[in-house]
N, C-alpha and C positions, 0 to 999 in steps of 0.2 A: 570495829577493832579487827589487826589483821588476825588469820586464823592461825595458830603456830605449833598444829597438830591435825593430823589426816589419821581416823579411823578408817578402814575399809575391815570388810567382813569376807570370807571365804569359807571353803565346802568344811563340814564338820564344826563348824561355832567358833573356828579359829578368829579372833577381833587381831589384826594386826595396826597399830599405835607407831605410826611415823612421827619424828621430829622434825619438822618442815618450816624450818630455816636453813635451806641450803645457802642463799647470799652471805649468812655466818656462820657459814658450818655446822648449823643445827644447836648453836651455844644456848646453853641454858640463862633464860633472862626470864623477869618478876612476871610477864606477861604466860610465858611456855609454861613454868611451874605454874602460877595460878587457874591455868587449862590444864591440866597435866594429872591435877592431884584429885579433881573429880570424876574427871575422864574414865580412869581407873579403877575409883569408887564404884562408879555406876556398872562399870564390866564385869565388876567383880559380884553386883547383886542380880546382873541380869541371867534368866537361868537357858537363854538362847545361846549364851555365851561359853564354853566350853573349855577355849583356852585362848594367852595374849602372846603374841610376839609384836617384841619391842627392835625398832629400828631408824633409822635415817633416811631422810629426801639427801637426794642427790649424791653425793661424794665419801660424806663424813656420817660415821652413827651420831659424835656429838663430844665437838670441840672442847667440851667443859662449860666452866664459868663464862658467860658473857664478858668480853675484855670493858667492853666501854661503862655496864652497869661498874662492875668491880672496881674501875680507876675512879669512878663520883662517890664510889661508898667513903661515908667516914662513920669515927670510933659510934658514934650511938645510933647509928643505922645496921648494925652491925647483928644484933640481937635478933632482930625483922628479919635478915636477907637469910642468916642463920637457920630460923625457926621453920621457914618456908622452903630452904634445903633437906633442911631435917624430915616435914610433913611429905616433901616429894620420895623420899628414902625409904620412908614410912610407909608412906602408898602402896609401892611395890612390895616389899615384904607382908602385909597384912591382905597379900592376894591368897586365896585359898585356890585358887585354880593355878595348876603350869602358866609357868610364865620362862620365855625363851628370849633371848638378846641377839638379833641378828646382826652381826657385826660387818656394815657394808664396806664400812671405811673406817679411820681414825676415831679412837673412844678414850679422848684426855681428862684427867682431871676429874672432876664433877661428874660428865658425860662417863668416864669407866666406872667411876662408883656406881653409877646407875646400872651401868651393866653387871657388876657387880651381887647388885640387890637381885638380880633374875636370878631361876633357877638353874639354866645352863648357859652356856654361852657359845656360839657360833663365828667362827671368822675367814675370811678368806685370808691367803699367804701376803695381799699386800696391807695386811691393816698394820697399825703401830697403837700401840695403847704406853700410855705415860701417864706418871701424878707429876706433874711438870708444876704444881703450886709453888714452892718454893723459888723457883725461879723468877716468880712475879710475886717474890714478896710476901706469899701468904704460907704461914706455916701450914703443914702435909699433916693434920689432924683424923679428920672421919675417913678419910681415903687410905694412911697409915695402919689404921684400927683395922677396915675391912679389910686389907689383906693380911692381918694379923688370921684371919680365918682360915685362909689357905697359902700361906708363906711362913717360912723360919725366920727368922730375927736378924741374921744375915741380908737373906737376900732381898726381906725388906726394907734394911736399912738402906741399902745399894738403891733402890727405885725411889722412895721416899727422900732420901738427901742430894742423892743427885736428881733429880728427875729426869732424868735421861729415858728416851724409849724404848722400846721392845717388839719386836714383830710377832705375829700370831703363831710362829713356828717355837718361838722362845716362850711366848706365855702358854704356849697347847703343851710344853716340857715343864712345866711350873707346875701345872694346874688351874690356871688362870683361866681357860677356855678349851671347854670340853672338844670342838670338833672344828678341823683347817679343813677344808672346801674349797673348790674352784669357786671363783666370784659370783658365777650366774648361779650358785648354787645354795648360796646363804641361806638365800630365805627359803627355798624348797625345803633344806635341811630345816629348818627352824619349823618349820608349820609340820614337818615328821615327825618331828624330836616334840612338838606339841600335846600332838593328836595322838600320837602313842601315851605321853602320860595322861590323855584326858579320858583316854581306855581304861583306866587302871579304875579297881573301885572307887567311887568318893569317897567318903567317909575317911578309909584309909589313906586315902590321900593328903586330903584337909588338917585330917589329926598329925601324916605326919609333918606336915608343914606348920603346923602347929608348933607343931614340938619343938623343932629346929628354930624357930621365933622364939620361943619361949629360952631356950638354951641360949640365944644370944644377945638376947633383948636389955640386959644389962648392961651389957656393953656399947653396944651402939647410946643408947641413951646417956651415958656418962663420954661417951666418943662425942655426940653434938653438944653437950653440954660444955666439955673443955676447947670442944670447936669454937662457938660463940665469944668464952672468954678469950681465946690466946687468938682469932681471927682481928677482936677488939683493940689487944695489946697490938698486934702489927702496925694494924689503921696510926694508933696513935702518934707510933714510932713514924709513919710516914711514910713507909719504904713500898708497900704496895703502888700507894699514888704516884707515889717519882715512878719506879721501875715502870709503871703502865703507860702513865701520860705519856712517856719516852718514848716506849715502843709503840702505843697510834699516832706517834710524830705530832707532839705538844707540850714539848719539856716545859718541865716549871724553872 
């Protein structure tokens, strides 16, 4: 099976976690999430490990949803593709150690929730981050929620109904991404911005990462739960399959 994630390790315990499907933009499919959610697991029990920055091979951090898995879903595969969304979400929130998002490129959909679940976020001036779901048909659910964290109801309404994007200059004025950087600088910033929290006592750290899961964990859990169902309602409706199959040039 292909690999569809690159560990490398660097000075100070930093594990840096590439998304390495650049031929798809790094899209999240059944294969990446099923590497993904252990991957993680295991970094987070190793005590060589320190701290994780999260990133992208090639161009993009991570297109989102896989276009071609998402146009073959129907209504009762729906729960599955869900659960294993939800588990990859999981993942990264139930890290007790820093965790950084270095934002090389484009972080759509899926891929910016991810970014999301990090502790900070990293970008240079030409990324564009979007919940562009709606667009293809799937209602803007768990991705709506998380920016309910750091966005008013306004301006998340604007990003979530239309899906339109945003540049790093506009989400670093939101709050959406703590620090804009020259490109060759992402990731240097991200393994600083790391290694600095992984200085800070444990303990105090863990607990309050703790906390902040525990403060929000309702939410998100009732966010993939109404995910699954109204992801379900779309499929049924149809409007995902047309909109997609269309755009990889395969109308029904």
């Amino acid at each position: 099976m292909n690999k569809t994630l690159r560990t490398t390790f660097g000075d100070g315990g930093v594990a840096t976690v590439s998304f390495d499907r650049p031929q798809a933009s790094n899209a999240l499919n059944h294969a990446l999430r099923d590497e993904f959610i252990p991957e993680l697991q295991a970094l987070n029990g190793s005590p060589e490990v320190r701290a994780i920055v999260l990133t992208g091979a090639g161009r993009s951090f991570c297109a989102g949803q896989d276009l071609h898995e998402a146009a073959a879903m129907t209504p009762g595969l729906v729960p599955t593709w869900q659960a294993q969304q939800r588990a990859m979400f999981q993942a990264i929130r139930d890290l007790d150690k820093p965790c950084v998002a270095a934002l090389n490129g484009a972080a759509m959909g899926a891929g910016f929730q991810v970014a999301l679940c990090a502790d900070l976020r990293v970008a240079h001036a030409g990324v564009r981050i979007a919940q562009p779901e709606l667009k293809a048909g799937i209602a803007s659910i768990v991705g709506s929620w998380m920016m309910t964290l750091h966005l008013g109801l306004s301006k998340n309404m604007e990003l979530s109904l239309t899906g339109e994007a945003i540049d790093a200059h506009q989400a670093h004025a939101l709050g959406l991404v703590h620090h804009v950087v020259e490109a060759e600088q992402v990731l240097p910033t991200a393994h600083r911005l790391a290694l600095s929290m992984a200085a800070l006592p444990l303990t105090a750290f863990r607990l309050t990462k703790q906390r902040f899961r525990e403060l929000t964990q309702g939410g998100f859990d009732e966010a993939c739960a109404a995910g699954a169902r109204l992801q379900a309602q779309c499929y049924a409706a149809g409007e995902p399959q047309r909109v997609l199959s269309e755009r990889l040039g395969a109308p029904r």
